[in-house]
N, C-alpha and C positions, 0 to 999 in steps of 0.2 A: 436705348431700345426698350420698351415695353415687354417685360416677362411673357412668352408664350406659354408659360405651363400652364395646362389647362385645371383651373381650381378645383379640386373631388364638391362643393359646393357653389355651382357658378351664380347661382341666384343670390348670395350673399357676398358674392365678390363685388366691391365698388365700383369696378370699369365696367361689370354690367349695368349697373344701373346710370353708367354716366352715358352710355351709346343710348339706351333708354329714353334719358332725358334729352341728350340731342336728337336724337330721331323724331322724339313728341316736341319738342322746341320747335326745331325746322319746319315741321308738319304744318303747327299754330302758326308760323309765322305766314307760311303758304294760304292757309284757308282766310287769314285775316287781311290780306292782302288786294284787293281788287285786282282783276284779271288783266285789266287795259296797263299796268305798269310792267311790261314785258322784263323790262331789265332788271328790275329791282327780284321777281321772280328768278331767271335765270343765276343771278345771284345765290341764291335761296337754293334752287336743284343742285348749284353745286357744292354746296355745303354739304349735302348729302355722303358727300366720298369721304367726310370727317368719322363719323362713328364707322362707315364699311371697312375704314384701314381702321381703326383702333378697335374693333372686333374681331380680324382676321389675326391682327400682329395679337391679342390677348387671346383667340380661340381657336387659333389656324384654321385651316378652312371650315370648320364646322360654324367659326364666327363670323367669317367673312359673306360666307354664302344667308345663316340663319339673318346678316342686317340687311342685306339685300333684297331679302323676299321682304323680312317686315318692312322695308321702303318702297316695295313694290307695291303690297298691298293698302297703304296707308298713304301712297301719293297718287294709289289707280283715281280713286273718286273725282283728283282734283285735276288730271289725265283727260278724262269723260268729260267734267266741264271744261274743258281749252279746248277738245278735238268738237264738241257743239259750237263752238262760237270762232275755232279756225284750225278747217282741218288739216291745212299746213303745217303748222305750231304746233299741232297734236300730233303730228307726221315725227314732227322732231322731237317732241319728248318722250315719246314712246322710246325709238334709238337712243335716248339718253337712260331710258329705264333699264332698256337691256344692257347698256355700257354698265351702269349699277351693278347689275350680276356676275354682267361679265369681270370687273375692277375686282368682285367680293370672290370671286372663285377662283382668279387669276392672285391676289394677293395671299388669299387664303394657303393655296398650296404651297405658294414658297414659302411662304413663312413655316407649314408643315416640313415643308422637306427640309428646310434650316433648323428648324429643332428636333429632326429625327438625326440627324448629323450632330448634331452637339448633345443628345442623350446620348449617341453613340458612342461621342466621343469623352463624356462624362463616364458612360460604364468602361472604354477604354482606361482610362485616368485611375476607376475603383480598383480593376483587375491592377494595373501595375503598381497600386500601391500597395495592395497586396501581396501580390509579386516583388516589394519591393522590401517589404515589412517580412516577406519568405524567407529573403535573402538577406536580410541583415538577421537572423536567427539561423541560416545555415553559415551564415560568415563567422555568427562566434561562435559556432560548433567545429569550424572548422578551424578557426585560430586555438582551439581548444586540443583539437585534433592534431593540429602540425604543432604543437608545444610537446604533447603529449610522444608523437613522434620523433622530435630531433632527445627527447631526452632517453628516448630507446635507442635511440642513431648513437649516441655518443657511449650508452652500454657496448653496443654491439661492435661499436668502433675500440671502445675498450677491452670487449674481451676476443675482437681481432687481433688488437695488439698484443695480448696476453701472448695469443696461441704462435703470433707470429714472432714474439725474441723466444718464446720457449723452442721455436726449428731455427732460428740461427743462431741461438748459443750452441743446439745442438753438434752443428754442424764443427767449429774449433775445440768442443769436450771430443768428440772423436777423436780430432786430429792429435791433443794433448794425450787421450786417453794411448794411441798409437804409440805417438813421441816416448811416453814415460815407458811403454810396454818394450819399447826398443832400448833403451836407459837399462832396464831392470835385467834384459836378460847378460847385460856385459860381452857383447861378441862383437865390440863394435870399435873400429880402429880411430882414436884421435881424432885427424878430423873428420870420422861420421860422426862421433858423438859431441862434436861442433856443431856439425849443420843441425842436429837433428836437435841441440839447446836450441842453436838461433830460431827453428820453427818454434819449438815450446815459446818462445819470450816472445814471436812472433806472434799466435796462437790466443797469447794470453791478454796482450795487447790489445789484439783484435774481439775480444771476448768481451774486452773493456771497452771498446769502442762499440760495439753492438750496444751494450746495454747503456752505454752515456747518448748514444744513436735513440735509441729507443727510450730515454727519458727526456730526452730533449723534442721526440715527436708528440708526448704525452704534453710537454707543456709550450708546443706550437712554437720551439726556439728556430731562429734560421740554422739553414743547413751550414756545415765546415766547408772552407775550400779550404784546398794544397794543390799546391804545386810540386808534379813527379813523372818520372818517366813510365809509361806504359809499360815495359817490358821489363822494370822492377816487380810489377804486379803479377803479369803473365809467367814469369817467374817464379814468382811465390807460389801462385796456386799450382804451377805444375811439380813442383818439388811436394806441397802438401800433397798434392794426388796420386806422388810416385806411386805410392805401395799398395794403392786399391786400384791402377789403371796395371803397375805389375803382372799381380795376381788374375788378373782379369785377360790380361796377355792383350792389350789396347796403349797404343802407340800415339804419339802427339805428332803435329806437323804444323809448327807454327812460321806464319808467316807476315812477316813483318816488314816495314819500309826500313833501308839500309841505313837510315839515318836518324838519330834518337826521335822517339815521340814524346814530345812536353808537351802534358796537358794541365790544367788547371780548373777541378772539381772537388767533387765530395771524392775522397780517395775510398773511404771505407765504402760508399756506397758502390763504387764503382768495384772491387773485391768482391762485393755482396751480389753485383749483378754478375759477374764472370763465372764466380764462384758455384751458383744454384744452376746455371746455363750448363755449364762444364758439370755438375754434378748427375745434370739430369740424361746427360748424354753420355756419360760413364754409365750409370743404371739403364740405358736401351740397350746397351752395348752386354749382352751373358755371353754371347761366343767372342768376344776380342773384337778387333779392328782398327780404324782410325778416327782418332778425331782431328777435323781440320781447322785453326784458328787464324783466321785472315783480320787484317787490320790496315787501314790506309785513313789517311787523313784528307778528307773535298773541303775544300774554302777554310770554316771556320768551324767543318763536323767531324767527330769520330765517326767511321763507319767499319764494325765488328761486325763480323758475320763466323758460325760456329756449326759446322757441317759434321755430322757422326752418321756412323753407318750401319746401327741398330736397326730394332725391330718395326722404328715408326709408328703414326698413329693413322685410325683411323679415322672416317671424314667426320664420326659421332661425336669422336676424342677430341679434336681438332676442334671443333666447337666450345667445347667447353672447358679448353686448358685452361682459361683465366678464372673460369667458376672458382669460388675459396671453399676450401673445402674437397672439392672434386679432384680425386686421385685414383689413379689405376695400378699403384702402386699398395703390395699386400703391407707395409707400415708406413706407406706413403702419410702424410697431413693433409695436402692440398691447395698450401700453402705456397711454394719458393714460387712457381709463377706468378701468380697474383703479387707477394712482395717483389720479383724482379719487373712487374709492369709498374706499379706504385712510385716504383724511384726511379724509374725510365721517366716518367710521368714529371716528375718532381723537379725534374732536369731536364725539363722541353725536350725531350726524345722522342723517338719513335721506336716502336718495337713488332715484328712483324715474323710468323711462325710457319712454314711451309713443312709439308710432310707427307709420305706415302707410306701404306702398310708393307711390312717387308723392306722398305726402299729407301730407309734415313730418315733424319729431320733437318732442316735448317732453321737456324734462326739467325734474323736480321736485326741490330741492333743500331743508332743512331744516336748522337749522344754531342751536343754542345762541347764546344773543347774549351769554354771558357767565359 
């Protein structure tokens, strides 16, 4: 197809001067021609639709229509002479002039309206390369940007980790700190001051385990399993909590299937989740009361549930217990929920916190058995 774009100089464009010359060709050939060779003429007229299409397709309609008049004009004379000598024949060449017009304005246009669609779709084409050339300068700003992000991500995950074995070693320095404060005062018969080693070595174990726990989340090692009986566990932390659920005048009521639970996970993790759960419902608990600790085994899940009958939260609090950081608590951290969601997490669990002011709290726990 013949370039439509209309030349800024059309008088020095060569398809001007080639419709030019076929228009003045055809013309010569016509006037040269004696009148009585009708066919050799009608030949000749229709030659004429040669430059009226290759004027429209190179000028759109402005070329189409301008080669149709100059054929109008320059085939009127030879027009006049064929309607004097039969004004039949003049009948019909006239209808063939205006078909000329009509072919050069009828081509003309569409060939306009096909090159206003393909500038359009030419400035479409600029804009998206633009848009396209945008976006490969926001792409590396942005790969710039999330590089520049995961190595704040991994600060902040690191000085997460910090803040979080600084609250659970806290938690066994208490218990040791308790243990030895019991040790030191000497008022303690045989075997209390058994149990109360076994927790120290207990205690210290587990202190060890936090922090081999927490070097080993530092450098992305798989989690431990064991295999142990639940109510070895439940156990443990209720004996470490005697002396602060005591003092607090807060009673246990544990409730368990009659017949051993063997489970097979992270044990420490599993200590760490009971442990912060059971502690934070100790601290709702200033006037005493009960806490409830139910436990049953569906299919292949743990299913703990830890009912206290404290001061509860409210529906603010409640929102944002997993916030890090966020605590209502006057030396709270903000911490233990957040780490007991993280190894819920860690261990395909669920974990799920109900609560009314004044009215308890519950939490619902969910926990692979293996």
């Amino acid at each position: 197809m013949i370039n439509s774009t209309i030349p800024d100089k059309w008088w020095e464009d060569w398809v001007f001067w080639l419709v030019v010359i076929l228009i003045i060709g055809i013309s010569f050939l016509h006037y040269n021609t004696v009148l009585s060779h009708g066919v050799i003429h009608d030949i000749y007229r229709r030659l004429y639709y040669i430059p009226i299409i290759i004027a429209a397709f190179r000028y759109e309609w402005i070329g189409g229509v301008s080669s149709a008049i100059f054929i109008t004009l320059i085939y009127l004379p030879h027009l006049l002479q064929q309607w004097s000598l039969s004004p039949a024949q003049g009948w019909n060449k006239l209808f063939e002039v205006i078909l000329f017009n009509g072919v050069g304005i009828l081509t003309g246009v569409l060939v306009t309206r096909q090159a206003e669609e393909r500038r359009r779709y030419q400035n479409t084409a600029k804009k998206l390369d633009k848009s396209l050339k945008e976006l490969q300068v926001q792409s590396k700003r942005l790969i710039e940007t999330e590089e520049n992000l995961r190595i704040a991500d991994r600060l902040a995950v690191l000085g997460e980790l910090t803040a979080s074995l600084a609250h659970e070693v806290r938690n066994p320095l208490g218990s040791i700190g308790g243990a030895a404060r019991l040790l030191a005062q000497d008022k303690l018969k045989p075997d209390e001051k058994q149990e109360v080693s076994e927790i120290l070595q207990k205690e210290v174990d587990r202190l060890n385990q936090v922090v081999e726990s927490y070097l080993g989340a530092a450098r992305n090692d798989a989690r431990s399993t064991h295999t142990f009986q639940l109510n070895e566990v439940v156990d443990s932390i209720q004996k470490l909590l005697a002396e602060k659920t005591r003092k607090k005048g807060i009673a246990f009521s544990i409730r368990l299937p009659s017949g051993p639970i063997t489970l097979t996970m992270d044990l420490n993790q599993l200590y760490q989740i009971l442990l912060n759960i059971l502690l934070n419902a100790v601290d709702a608990m200033p006037d005493g009361g009960t806490i409830t600790l139910t436990a049953q085994i569906e299919g292949n899940d743990l299913h703990l549930e830890v009912h206290d009958e404290g001061v509860g939260m409210s529906p603010e609090v409640l929102e944002r217990v997993w916030d890090t950081f966020y605590t209502t608590k006057q030396n709270g951290t903000g911490l233990g929920l957040p780490i007991v969601r993280r190894m819920v997490d860690e261990n395909d669990g669920a974990i799920e916190i109900s609560s009314e002011q004044n009215n308890g709290t519950t939490v619902e726990i969910t926990l692979p058995t293996g």
